[in-house]
C-alpha positions as CSV (number, residue, x, y, z in Angstrom):
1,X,-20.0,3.2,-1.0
2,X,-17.7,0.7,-1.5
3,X,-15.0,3.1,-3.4
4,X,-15.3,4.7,-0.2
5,X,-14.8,1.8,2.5
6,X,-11.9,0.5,0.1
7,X,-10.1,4.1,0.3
8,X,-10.7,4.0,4.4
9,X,-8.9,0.7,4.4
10,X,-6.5,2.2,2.1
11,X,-5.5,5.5,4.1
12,X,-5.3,3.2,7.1
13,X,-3.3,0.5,5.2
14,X,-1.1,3.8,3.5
15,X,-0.5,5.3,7.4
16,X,0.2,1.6,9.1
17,X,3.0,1.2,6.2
18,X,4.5,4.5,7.1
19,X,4.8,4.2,10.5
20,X,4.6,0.9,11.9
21,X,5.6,-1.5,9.6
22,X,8.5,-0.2,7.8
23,X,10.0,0.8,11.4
24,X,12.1,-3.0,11.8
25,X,15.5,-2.8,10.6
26,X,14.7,-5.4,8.5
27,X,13.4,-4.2,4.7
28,X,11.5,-6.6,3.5
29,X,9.0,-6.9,7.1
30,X,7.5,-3.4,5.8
31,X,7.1,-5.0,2.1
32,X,4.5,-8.1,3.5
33,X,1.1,-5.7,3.2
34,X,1.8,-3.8,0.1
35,X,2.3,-7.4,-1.7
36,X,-0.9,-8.5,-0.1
37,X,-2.4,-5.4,-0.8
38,X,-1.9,-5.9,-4.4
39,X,-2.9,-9.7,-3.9
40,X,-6.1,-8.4,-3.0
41,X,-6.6,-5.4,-5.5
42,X,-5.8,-8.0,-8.0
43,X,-8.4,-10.1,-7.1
44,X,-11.3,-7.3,-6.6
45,X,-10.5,-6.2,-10.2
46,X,-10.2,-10.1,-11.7
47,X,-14.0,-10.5,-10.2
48,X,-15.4,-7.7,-10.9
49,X,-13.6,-7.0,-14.0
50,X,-16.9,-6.5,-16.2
51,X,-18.4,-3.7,-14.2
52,X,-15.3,-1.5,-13.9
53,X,-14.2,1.4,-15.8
54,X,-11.2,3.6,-16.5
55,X,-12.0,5.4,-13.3
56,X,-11.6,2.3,-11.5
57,X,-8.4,0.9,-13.4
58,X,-6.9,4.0,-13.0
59,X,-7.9,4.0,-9.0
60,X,-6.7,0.6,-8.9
61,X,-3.6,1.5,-10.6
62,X,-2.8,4.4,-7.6
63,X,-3.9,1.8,-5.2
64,X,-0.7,-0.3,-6.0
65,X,1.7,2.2,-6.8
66,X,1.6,4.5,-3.2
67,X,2.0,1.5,-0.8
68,X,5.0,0.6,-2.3
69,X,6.1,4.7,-1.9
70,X,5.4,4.8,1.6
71,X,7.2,1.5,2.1
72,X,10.2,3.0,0.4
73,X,9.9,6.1,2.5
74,X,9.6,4.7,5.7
75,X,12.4,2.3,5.1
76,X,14.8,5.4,4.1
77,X,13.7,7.4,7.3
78,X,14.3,4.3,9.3
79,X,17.6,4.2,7.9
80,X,18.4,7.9,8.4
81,X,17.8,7.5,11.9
82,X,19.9,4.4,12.8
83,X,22.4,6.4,10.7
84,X,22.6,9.5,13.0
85,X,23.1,6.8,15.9
């Protein structure tokens, strides 16, 4: 149940990064949640590091690594437009 309510928070995290936050001209405004975002991963898997498996690593792992994609991707279509301006 948790796995669950953490990938909720994630798709909504994942979409907000797409869409909202990486629309200022300004790059690093769209990098603030996927730094927290790993802050926080970081800190789930330090205290609970004795009850987690591959699975989990390897969740935690894809956690980190797509917010930092969409960040990039927004900030490139954000940068497309202004550029057909």
């Amino acid at each position: 149940m948790q796995l669950l309510i953490l990938g909720l928070i994630a798709i909504g995290l994942f979409a907000l990064e797409e869409f909202v936050f990486t629309a200022s001209r300004y790059f690093w405004v769209g990098g603030i949640v996927p730094i927290l975002w790993t802050l926080f991963l970081a800190y789930l898997v330090v205290m609970n590091a004795a009850n987690l498996d591959v699975r989990d690593y390897t969740l935690a792992i894809i956690a980190v690594i797509i917010p930092y994609v969409c960040w990039g991707n927004g900030y490139q279509r954000g940068v497309n437009r202004r550029a057909k301006r």
